[in-house]
C-alpha positions as CSV (number, residue, x, y, z in Angstrom):
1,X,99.0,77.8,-174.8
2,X,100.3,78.1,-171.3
3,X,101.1,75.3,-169.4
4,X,99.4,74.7,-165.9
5,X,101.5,73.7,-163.3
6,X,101.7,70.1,-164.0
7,X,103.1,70.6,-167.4
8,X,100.2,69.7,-169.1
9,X,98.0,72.3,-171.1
10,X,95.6,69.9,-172.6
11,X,93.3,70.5,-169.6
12,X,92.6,74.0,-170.5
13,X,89.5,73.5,-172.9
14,X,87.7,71.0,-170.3
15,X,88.8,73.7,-167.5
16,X,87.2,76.7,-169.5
17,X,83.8,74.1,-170.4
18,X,83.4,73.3,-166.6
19,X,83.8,76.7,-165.8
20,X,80.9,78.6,-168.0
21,X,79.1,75.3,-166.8
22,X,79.4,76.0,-163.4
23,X,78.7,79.8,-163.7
24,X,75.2,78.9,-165.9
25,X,74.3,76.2,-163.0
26,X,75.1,79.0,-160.3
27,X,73.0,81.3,-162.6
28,X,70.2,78.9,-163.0
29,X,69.7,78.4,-159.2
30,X,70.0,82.0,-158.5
31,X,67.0,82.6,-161.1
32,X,64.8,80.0,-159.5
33,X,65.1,81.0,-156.3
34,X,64.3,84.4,-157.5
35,X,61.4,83.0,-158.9
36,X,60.4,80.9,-155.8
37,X,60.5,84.0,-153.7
38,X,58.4,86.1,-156.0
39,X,55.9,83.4,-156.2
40,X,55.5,82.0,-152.3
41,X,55.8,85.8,-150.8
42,X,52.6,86.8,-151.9
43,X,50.8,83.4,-151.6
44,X,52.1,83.1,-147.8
45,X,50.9,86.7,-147.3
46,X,47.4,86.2,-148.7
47,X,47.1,82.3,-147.2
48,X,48.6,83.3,-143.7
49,X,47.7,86.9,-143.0
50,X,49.6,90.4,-141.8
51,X,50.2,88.5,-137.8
52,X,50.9,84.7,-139.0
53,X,52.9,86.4,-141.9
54,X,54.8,88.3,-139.5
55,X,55.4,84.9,-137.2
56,X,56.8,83.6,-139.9
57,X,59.3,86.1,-141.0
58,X,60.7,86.8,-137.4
59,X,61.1,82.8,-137.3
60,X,63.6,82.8,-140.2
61,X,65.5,86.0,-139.0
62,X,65.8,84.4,-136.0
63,X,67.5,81.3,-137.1
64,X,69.8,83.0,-139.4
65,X,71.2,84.5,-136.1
66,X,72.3,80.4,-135.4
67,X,75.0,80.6,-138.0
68,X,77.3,82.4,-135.5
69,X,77.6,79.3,-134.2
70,X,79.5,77.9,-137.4
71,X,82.3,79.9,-135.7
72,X,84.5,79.6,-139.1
73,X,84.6,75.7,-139.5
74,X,83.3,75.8,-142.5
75,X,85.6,78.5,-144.2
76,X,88.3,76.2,-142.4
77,X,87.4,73.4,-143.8
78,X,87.4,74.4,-147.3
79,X,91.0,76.2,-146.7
80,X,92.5,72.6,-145.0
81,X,90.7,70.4,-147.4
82,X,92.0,72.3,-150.4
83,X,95.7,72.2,-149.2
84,X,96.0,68.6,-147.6
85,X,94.4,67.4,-150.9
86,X,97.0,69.5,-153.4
87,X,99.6,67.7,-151.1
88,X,97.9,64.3,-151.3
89,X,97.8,64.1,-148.1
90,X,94.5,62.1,-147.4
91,X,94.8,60.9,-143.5
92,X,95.2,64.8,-143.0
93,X,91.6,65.4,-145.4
94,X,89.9,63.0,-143.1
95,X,91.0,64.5,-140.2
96,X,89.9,67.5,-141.0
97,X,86.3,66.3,-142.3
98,X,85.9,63.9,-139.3
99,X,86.5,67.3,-137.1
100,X,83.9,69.6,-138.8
101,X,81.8,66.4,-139.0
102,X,81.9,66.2,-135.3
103,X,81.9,69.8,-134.0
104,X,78.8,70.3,-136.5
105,X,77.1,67.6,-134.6
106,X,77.5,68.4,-131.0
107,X,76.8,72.2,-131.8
108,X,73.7,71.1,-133.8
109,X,72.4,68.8,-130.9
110,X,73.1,72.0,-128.4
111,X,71.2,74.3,-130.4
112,X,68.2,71.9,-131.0
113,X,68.2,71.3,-126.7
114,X,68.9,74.7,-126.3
115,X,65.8,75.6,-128.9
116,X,63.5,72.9,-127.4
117,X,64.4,74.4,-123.7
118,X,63.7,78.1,-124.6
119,X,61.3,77.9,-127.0
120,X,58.3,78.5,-125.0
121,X,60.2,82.0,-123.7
122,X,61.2,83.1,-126.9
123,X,57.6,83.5,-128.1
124,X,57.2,85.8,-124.4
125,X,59.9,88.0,-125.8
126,X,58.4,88.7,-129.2
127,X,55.0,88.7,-127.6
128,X,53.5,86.6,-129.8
129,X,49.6,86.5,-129.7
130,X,47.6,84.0,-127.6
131,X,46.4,81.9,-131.2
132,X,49.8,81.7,-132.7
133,X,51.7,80.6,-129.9
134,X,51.9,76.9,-130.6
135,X,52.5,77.1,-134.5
136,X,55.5,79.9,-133.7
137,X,56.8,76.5,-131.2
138,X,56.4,74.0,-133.9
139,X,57.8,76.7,-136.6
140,X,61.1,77.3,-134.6
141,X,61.4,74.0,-133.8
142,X,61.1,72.5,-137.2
143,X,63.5,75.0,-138.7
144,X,66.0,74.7,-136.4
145,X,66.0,71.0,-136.9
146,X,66.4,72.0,-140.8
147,X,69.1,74.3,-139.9
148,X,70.8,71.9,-137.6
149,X,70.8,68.7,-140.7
150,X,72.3,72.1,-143.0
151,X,74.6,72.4,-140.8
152,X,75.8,69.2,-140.8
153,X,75.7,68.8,-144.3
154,X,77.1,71.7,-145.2
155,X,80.4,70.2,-144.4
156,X,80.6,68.2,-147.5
157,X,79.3,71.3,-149.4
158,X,82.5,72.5,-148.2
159,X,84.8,69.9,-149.3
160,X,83.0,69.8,-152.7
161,X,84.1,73.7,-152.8
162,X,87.6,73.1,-151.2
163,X,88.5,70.2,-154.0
164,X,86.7,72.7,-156.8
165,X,84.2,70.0,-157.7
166,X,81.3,73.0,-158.5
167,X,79.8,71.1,-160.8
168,X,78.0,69.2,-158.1
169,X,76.9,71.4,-155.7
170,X,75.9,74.8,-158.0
171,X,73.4,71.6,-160.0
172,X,72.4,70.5,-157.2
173,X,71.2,73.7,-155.8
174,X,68.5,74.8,-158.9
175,X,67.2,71.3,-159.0
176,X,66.5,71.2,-155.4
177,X,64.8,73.9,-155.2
178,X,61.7,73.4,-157.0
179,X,61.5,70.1,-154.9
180,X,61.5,71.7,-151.9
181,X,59.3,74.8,-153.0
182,X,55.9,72.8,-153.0
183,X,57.0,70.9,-149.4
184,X,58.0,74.2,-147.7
185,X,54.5,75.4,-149.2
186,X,52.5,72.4,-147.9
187,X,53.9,73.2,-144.5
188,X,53.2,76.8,-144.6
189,X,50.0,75.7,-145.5
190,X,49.6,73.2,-142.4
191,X,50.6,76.1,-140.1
192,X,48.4,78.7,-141.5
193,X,45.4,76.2,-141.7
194,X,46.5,75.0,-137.6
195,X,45.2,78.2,-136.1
């Protein structure tokens, strides 16, 4: 057996186990949202209609387009958290959490204010019709608020990744998912039922 590069190659086996682990995980979440998506597209068509259906999907695109704003901290974060860690060099790490930490913040609180400033222009732009106007306000609000707390969070996503702990985030991901399926579902449900 070859050594790794501590000199030790008992670690190998538990290496190989936590990797098939991690890809079946990774596999498993991929399914379900697979399976989510099959499921909720057709109910959100049927229960919202062509127009609110439309709202809806111009929302999300829309607030994809916010992920510019992560302008690389979080592929930065992984890259500085992985080396400071193989040096052991911890004030470093939490230097460079606390700095995505805070950056993802203050960009998150200038999206929402810029958001909760434009949003009534945005709909003018799209020319969104007369009965859909205020759920498209309250949609774009509400997932930019969800995108601003991913944001956020996403940091320690990346530090999971960066110290190749992928145990925790690729479980984490299938198991969410089915929690969060019958809550995004009741608020589709809300917003179709609002107008």
């Amino acid at each position: 057996m070859r050594e790794g590069p501590t000199g030790a190659g008992t670690g190998a086996p538990e290496r190989s186990r936590r990797f098939v682990s991690n890809v079946l995980w990774n596999w498993l979440g991929t399914a379900v949202s697979l399976f989510i998506g099959f499921v909720l597209s057709p109910y959100l068509i049927l229960k919202l209609g062509a127009d609110g259906y439309g709202v809806w999907a111009i929302t999300f695109s829309l607030v994809e387009y916010y992920w510019f704003f992560d302008l690389g901290f979080r592929s930065a974060t992984v890259k500085f958290v992985a080396h400071y860690s193989a040096t052991g060099d911890v004030r470093n790490v939490r230097a460079v959490i606390s700095t995505a930490l805070v950056y993802s913040t203050i960009a998150s609180v200038v999206v929402l204010g810029v958001v909760f400033a434009l949003v009534a222009y945005v709909q003018r732009f799209f020319q969104v019709s007369a009965s859909l106007r205020g759920s498209f306000q309250t949609l774009i609000i509400l997932i930019t608020l969800n995108w601003c707390l991913g944001l956020v969070f996403n940091v320690f996503n990346a530090c999971l990744e960066a110290v190749q702990h992928f145990e925790y985030s690729t479980k984490a991901f299938p198991l969410s998912r089915p929690a969060c399926a019958p809550s995004v579902g009741r608020w589709r449900c809300i917003w179709a039922t609002s107008w």
